[in-house]
PQR file with spaces between the fields and no chain letter, atoms N, CA, C, O and H, PARSE charges and radii, in Angstrom:
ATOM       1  N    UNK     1      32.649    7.236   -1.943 -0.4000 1.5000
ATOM       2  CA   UNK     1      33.121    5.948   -1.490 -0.0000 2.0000
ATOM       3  C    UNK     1      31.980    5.255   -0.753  0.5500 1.7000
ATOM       4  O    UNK     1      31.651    5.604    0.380 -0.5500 1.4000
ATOM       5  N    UNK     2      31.438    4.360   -1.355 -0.4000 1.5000
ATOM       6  CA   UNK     2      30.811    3.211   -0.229 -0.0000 2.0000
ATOM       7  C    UNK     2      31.732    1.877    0.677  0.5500 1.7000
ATOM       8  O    UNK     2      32.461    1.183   -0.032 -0.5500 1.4000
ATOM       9  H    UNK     2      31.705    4.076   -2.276  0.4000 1.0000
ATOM      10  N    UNK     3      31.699    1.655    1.705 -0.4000 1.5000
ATOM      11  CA   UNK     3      31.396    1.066    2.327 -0.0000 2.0000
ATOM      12  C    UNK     3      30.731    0.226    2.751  0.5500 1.7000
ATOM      13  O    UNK     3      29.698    0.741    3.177 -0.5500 1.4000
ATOM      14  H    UNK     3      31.107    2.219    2.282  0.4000 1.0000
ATOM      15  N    UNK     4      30.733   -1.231    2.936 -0.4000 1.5000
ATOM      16  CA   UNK     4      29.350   -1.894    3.099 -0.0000 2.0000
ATOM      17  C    UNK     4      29.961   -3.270    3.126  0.5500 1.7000
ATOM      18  O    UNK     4      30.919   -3.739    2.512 -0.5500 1.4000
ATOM      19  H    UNK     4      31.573   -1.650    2.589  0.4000 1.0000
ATOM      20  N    UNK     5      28.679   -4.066    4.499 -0.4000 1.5000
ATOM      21  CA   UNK     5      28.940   -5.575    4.187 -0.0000 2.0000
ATOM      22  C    UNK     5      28.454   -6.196    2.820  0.5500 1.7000
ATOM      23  O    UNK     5      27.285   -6.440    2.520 -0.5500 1.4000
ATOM      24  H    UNK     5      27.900   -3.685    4.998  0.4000 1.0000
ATOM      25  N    UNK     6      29.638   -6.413    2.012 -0.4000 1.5000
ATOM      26  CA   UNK     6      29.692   -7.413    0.685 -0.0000 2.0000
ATOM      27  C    UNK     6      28.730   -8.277    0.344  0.5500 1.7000
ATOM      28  O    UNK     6      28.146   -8.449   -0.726 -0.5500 1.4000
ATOM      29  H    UNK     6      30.587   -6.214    2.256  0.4000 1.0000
ATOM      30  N    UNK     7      28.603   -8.997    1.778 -0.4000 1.5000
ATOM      31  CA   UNK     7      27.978  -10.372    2.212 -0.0000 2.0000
ATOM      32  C    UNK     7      26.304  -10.523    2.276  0.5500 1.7000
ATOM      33  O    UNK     7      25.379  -11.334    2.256 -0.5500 1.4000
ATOM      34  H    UNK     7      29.077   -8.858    2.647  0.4000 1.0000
ATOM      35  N    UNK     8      26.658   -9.067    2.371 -0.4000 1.5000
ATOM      36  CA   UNK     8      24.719   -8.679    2.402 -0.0000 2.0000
ATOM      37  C    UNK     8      24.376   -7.527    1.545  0.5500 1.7000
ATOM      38  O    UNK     8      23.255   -7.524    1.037 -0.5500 1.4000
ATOM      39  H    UNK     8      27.410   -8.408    2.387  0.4000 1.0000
ATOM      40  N    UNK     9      25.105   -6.645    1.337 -0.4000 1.5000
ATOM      41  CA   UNK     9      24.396   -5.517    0.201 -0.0000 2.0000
ATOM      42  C    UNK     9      25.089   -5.629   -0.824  0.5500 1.7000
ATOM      43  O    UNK     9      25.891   -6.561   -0.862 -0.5500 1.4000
ATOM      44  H    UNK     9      26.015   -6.648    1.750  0.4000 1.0000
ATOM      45  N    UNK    10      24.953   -4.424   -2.316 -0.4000 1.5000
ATOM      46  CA   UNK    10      25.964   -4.122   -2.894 -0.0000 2.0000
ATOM      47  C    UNK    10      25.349   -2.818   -3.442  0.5500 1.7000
ATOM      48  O    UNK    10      24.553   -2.354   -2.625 -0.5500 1.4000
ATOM      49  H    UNK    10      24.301   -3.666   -2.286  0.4000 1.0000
ATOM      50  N    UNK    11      25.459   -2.095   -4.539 -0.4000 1.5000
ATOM      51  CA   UNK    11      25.794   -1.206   -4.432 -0.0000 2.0000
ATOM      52  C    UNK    11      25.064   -0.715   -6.123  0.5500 1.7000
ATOM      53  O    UNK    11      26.078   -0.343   -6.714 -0.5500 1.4000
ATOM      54  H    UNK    11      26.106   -2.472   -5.203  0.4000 1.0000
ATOM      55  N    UNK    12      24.146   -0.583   -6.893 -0.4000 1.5000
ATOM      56  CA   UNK    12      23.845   -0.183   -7.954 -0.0000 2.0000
ATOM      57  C    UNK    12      23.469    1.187   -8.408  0.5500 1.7000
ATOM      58  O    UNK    12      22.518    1.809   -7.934 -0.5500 1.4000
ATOM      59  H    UNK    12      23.322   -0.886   -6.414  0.4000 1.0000
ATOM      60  N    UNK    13      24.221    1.610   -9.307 -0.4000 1.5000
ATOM      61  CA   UNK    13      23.968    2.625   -9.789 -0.0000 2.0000
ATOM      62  C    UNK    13      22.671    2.988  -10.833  0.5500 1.7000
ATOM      63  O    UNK    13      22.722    2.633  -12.011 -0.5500 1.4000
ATOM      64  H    UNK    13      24.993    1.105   -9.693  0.4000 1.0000
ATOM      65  N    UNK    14      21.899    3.479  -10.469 -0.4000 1.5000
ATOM      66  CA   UNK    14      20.447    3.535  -11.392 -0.0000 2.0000
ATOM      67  C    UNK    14      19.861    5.291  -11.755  0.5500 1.7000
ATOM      68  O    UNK    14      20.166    6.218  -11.004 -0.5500 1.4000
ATOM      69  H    UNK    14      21.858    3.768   -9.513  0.4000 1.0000
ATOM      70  N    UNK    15      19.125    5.460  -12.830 -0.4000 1.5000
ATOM      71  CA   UNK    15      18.259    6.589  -12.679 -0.0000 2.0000
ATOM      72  C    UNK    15      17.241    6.847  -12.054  0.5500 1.7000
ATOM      73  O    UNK    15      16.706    6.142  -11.198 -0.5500 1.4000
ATOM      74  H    UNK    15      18.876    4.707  -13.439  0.4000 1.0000
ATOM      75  N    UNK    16      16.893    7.931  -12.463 -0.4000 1.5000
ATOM      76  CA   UNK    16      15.628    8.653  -11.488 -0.0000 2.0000
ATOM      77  C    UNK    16      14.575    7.491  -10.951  0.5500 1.7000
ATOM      78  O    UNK    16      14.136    7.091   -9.873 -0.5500 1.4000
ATOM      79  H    UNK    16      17.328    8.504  -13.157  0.4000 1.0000
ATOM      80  N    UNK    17      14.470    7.260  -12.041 -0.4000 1.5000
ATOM      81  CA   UNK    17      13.023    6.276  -12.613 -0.0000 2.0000
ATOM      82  C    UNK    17      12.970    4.821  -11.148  0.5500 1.7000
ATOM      83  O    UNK    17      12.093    4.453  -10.367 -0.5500 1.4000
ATOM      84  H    UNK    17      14.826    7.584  -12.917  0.4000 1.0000
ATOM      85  N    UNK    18      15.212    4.153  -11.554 -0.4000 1.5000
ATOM      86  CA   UNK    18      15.132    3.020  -11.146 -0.0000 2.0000
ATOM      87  C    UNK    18      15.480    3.331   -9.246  0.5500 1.7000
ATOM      88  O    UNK    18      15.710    2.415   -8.456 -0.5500 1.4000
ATOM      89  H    UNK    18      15.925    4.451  -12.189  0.4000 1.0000
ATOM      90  N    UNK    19      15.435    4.783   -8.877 -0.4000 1.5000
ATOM      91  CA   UNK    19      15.563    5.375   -7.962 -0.0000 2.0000
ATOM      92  C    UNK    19      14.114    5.260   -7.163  0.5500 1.7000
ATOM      93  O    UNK    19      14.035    4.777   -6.034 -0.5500 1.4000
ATOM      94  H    UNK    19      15.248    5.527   -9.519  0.4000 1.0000
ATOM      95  N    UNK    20      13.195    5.674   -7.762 -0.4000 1.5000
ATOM      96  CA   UNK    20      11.973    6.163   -6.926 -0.0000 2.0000
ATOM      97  C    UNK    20      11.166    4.795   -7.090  0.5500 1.7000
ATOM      98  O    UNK    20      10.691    4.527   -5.986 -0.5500 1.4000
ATOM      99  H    UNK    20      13.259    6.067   -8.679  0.4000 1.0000
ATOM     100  N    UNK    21      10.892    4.014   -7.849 -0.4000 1.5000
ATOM     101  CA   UNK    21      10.756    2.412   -8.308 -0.0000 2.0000
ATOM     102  C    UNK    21      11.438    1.157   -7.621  0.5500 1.7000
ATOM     103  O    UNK    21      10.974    0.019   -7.566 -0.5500 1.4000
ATOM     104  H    UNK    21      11.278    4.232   -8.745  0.4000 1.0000
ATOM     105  N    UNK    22      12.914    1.718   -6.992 -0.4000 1.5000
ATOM     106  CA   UNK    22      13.968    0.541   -6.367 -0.0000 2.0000
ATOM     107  C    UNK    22      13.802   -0.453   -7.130  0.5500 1.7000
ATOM     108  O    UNK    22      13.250   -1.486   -6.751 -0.5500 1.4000
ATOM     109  H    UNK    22      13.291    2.644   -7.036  0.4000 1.0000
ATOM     110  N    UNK    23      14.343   -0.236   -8.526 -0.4000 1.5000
ATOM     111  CA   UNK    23      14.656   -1.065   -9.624 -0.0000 2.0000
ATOM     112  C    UNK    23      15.797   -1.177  -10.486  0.5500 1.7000
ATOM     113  O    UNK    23      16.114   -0.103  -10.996 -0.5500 1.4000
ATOM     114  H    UNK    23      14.791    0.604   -8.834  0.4000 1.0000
ATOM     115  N    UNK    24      16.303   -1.879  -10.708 -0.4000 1.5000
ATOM     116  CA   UNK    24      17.710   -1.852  -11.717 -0.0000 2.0000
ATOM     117  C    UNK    24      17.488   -1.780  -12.697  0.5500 1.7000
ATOM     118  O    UNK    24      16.914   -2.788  -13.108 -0.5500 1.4000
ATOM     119  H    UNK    24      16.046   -2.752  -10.293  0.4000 1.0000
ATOM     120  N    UNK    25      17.643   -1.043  -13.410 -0.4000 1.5000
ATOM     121  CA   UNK    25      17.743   -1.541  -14.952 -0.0000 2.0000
ATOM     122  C    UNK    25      18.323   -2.390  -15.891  0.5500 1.7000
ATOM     123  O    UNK    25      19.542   -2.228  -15.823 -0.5500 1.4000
ATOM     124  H    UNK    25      18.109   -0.224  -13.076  0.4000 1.0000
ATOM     125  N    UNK    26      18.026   -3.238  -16.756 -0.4000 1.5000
ATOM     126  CA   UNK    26      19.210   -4.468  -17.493 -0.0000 2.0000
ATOM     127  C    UNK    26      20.842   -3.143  -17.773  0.5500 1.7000
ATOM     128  O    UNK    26      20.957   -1.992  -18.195 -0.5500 1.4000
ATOM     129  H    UNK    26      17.036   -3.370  -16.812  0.4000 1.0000
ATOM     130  N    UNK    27      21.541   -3.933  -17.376 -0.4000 1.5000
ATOM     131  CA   UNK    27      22.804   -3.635  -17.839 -0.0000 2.0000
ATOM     132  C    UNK    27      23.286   -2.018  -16.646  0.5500 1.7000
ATOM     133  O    UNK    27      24.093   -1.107  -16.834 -0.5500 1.4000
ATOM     134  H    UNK    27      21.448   -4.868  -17.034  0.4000 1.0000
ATOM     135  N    UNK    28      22.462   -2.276  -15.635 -0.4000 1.5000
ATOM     136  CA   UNK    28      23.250   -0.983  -14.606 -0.0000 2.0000
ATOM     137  C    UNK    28      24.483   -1.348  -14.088  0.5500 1.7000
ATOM     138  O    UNK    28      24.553   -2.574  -13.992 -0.5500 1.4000
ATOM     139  H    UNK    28      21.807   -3.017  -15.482  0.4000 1.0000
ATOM     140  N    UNK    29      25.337   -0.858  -13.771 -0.4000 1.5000
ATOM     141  CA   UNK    29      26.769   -0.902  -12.786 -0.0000 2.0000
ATOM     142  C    UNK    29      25.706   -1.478  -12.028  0.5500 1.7000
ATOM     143  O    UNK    29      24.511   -1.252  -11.837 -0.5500 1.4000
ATOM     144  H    UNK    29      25.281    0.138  -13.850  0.4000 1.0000
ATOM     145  N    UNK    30      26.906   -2.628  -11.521 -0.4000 1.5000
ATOM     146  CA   UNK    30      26.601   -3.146   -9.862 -0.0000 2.0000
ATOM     147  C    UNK    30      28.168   -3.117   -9.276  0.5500 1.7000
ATOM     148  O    UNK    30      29.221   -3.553   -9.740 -0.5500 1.4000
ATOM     149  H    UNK    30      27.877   -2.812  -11.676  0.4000 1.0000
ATOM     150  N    UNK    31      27.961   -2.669   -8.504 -0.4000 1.5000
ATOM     151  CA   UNK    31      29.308   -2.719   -6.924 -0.0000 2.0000
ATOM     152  C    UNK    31      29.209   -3.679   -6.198  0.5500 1.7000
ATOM     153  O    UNK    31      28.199   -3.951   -5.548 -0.5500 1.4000
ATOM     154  H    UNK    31      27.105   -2.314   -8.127  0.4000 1.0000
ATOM     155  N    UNK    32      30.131   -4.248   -6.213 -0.4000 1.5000
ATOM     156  CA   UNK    32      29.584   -5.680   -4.667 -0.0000 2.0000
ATOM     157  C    UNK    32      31.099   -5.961   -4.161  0.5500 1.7000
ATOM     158  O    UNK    32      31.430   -7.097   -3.821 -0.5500 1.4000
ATOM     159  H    UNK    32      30.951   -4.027   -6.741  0.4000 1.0000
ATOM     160  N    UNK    33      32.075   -4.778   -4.125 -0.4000 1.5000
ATOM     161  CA   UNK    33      33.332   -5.255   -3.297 -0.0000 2.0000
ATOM     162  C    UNK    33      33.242   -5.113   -1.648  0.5500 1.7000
ATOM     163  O    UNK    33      33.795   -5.715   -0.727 -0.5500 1.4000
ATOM     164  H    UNK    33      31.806   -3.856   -4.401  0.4000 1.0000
ATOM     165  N    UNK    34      32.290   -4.040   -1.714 -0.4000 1.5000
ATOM     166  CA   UNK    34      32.094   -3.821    0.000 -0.0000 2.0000
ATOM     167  C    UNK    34      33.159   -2.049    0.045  0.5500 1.7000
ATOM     168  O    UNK    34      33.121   -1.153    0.889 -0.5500 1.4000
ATOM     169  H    UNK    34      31.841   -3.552   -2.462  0.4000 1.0000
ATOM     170  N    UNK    35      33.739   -2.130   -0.851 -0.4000 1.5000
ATOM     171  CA   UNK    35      34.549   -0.805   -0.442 -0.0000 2.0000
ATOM     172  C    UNK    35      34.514   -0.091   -1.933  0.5500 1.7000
ATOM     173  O    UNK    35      35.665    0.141   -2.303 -0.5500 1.4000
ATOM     174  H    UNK    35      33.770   -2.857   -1.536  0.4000 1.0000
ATOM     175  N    UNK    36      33.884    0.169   -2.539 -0.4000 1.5000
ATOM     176  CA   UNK    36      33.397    1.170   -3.535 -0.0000 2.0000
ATOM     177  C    UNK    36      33.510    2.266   -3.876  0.5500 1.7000
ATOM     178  O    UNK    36      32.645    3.073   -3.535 -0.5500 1.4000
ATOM     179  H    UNK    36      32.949   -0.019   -2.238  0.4000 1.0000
ATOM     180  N    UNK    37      34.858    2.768   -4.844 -0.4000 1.5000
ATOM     181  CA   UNK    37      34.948    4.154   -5.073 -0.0000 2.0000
ATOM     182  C    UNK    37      34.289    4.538   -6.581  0.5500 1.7000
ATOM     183  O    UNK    37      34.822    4.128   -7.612 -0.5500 1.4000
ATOM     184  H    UNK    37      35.560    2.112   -5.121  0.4000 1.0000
ATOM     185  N    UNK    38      33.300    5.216   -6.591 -0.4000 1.5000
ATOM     186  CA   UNK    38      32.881    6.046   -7.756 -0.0000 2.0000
ATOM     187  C    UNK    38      33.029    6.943   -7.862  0.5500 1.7000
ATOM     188  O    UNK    38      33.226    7.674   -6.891 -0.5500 1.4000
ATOM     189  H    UNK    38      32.868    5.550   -5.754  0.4000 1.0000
ATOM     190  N    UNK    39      33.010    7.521   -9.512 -0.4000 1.5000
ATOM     191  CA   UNK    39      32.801    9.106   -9.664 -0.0000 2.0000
ATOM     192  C    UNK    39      31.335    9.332  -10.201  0.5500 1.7000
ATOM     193  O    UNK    39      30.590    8.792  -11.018 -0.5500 1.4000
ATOM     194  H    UNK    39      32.850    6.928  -10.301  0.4000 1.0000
ATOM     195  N    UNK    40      31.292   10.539   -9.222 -0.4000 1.5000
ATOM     196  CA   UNK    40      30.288   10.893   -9.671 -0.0000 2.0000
ATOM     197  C    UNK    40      29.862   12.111  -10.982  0.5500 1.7000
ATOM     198  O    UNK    40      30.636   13.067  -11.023 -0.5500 1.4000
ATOM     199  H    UNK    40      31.897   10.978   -8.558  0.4000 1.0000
ATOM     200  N    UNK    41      28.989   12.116  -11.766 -0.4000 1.5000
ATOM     201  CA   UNK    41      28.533   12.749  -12.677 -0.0000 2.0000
ATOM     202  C    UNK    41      28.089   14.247  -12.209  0.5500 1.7000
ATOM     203  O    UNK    41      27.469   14.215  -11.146 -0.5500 1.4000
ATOM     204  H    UNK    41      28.360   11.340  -11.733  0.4000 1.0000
ATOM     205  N    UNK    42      28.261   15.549  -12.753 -0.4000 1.5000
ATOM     206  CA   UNK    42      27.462   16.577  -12.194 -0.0000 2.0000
ATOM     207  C    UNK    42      26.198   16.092  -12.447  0.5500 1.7000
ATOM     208  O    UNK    42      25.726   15.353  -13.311 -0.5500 1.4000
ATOM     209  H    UNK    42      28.765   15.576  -13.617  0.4000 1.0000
ATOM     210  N    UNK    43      25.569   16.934  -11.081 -0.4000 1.5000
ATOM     211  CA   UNK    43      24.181   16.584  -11.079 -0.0000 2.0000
ATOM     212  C    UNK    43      23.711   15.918  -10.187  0.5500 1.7000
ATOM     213  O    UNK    43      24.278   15.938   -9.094 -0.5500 1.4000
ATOM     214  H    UNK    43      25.952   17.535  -10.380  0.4000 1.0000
ATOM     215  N    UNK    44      22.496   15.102  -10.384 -0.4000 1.5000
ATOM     216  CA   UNK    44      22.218   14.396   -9.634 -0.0000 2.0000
ATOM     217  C    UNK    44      22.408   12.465   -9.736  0.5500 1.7000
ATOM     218  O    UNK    44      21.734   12.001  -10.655 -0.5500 1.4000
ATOM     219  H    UNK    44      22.035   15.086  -11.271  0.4000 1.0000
ATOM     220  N    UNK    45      23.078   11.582   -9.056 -0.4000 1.5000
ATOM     221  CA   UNK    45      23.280   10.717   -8.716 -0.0000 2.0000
ATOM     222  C    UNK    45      22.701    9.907   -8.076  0.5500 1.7000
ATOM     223  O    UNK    45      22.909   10.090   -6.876 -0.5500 1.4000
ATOM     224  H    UNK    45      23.625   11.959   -8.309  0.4000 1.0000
ATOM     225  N    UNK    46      21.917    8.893   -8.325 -0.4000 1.5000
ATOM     226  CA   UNK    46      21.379    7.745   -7.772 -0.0000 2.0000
ATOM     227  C    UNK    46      21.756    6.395   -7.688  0.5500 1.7000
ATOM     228  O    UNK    46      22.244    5.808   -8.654 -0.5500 1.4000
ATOM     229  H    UNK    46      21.749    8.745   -9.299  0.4000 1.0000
ATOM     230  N    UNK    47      21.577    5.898   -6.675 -0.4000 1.5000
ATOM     231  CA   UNK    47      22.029    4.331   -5.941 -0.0000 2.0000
ATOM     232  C    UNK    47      21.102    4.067   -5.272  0.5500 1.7000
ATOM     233  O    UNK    47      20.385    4.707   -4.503 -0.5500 1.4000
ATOM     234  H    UNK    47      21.180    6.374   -5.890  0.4000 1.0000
ATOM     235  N    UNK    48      21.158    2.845   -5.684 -0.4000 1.5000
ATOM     236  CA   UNK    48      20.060    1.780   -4.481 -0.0000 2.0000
ATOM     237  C    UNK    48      21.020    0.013   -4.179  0.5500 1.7000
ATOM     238  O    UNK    48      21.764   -0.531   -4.994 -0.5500 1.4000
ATOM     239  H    UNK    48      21.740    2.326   -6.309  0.4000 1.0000
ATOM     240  N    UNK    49      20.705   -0.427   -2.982 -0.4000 1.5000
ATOM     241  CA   UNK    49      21.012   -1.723   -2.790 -0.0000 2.0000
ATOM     242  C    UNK    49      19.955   -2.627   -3.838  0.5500 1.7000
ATOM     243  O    UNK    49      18.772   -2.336   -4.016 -0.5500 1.4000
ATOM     244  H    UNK    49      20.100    0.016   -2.319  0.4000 1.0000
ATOM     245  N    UNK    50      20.317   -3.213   -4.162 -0.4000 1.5000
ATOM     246  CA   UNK    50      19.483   -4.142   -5.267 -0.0000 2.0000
ATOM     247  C    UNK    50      18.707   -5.545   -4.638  0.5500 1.7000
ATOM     248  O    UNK    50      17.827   -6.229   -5.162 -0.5500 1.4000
ATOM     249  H    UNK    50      21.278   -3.450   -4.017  0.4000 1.0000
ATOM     250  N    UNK    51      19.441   -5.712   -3.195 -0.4000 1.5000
ATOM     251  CA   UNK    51      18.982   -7.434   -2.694 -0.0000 2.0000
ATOM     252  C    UNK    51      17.824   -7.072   -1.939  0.5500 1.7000
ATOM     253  O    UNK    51      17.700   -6.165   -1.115 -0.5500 1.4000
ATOM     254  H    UNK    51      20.156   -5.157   -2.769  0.4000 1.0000
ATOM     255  N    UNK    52      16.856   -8.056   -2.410 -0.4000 1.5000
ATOM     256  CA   UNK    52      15.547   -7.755   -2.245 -0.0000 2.0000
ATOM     257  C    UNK    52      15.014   -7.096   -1.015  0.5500 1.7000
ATOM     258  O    UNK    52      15.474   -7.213    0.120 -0.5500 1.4000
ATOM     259  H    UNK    52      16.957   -8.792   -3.079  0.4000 1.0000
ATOM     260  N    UNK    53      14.232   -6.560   -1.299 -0.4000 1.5000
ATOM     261  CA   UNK    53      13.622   -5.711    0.169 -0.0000 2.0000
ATOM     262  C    UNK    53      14.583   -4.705    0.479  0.5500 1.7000
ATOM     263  O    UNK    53      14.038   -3.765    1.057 -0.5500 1.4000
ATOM     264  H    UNK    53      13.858   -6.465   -2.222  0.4000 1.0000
ATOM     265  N    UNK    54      15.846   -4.542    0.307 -0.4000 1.5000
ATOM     266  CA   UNK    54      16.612   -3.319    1.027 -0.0000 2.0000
ATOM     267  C    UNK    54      16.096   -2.023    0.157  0.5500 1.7000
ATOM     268  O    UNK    54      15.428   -1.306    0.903 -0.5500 1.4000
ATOM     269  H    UNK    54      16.289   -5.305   -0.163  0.4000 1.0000
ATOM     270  N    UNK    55      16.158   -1.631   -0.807 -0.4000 1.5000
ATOM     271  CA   UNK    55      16.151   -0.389   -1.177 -0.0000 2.0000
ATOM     272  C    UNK    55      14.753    0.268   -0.753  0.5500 1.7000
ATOM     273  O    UNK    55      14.520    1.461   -0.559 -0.5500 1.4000
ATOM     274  H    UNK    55      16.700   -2.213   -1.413  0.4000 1.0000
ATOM     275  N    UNK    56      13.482   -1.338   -0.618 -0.4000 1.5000
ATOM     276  CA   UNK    56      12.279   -0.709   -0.208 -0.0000 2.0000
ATOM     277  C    UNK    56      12.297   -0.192    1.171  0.5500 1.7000
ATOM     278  O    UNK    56      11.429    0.553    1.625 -0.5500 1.4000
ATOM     279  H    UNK    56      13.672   -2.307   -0.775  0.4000 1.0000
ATOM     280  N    UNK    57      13.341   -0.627    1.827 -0.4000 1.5000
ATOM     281  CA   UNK    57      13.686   -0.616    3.277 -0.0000 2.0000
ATOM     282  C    UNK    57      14.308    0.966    3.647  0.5500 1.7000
ATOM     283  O    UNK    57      14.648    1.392    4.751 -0.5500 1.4000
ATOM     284  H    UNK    57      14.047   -1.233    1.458  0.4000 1.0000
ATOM     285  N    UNK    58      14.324    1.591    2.458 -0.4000 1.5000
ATOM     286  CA   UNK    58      15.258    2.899    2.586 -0.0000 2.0000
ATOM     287  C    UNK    58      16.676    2.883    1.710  0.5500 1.7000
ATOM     288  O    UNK    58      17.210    3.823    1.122 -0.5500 1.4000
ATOM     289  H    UNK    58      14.047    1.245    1.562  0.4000 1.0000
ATOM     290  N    UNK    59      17.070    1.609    1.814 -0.4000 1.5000
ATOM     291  CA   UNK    59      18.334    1.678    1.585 -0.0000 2.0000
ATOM     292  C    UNK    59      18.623    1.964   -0.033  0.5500 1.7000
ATOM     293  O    UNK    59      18.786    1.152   -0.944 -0.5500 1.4000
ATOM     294  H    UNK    59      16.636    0.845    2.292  0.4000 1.0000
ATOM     295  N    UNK    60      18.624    3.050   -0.047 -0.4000 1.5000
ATOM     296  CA   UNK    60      18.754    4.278   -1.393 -0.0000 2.0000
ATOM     297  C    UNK    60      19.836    5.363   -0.628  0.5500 1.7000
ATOM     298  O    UNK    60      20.306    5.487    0.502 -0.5500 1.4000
ATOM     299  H    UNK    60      18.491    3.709    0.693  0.4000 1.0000
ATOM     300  N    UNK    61      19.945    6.112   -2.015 -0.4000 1.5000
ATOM     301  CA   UNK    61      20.790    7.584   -1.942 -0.0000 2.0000
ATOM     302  C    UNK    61      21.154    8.391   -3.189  0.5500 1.7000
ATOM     303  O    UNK    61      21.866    7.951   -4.092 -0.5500 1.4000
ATOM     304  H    UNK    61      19.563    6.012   -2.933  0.4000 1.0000
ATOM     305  N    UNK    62      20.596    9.628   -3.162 -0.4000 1.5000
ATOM     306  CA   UNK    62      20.966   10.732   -4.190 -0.0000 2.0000
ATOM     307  C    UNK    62      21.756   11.089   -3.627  0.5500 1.7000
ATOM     308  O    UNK    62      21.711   11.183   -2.400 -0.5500 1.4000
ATOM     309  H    UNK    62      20.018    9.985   -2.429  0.4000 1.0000
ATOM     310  N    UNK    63      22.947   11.471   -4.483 -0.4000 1.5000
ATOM     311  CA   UNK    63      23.560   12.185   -4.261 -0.0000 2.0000
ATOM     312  C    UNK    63      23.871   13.921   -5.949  0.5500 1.7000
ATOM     313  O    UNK    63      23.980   13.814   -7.171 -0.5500 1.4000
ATOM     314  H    UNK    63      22.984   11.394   -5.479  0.4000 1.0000
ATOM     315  N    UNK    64      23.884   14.920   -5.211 -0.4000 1.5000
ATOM     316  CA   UNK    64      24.063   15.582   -6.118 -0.0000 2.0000
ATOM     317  C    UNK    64      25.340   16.372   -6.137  0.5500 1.7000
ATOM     318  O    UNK    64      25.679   17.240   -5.332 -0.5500 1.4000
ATOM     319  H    UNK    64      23.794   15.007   -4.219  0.4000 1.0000
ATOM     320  N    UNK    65      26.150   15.826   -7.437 -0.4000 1.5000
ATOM     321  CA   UNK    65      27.750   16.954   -7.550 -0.0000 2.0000
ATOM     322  C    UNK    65      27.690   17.833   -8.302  0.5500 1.7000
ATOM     323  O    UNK    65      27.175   17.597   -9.395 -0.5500 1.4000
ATOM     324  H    UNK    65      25.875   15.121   -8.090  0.4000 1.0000
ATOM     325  N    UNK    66      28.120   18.994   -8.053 -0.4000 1.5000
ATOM     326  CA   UNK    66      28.062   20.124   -8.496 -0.0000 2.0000
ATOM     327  C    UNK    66      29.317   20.571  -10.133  0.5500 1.7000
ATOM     328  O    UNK    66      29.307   21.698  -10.630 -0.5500 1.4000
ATOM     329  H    UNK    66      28.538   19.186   -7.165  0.4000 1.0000
């Protein structure tokens, strides 16, 4: 579940690549309700905020499900 001001972030789902790059790829999921439930894939899982400067800012996250 994310969480998040709407108004200022949202929420994209990306690979490795658009992970370590803080890049979207054409045609990634984007989240922008502010309250965000996904499932996740086994493995490993990547997200980044997409609005400029945040993801370079940190604002990323792997997550890995087993």
């Amino acid at each position: 579940m994310f969480k998040y001001d709407s108004t200022a972030h949202n929420v994209v789902a990306v690979n490795a690549a658009g992970y370590k790059g803080c890049s979207a790829p054409r045609g990634a999921k984007v989240y922008t309700s502010g309250n965000d439930r996904v499932t996740l894939a086994r493995g490993t899982n990547y997200f980044i905020c997409s609005i400029l400067g945040h993801c370079q800012s940190g604002m990323k996250i792997a997550v890995t499900a087993a």
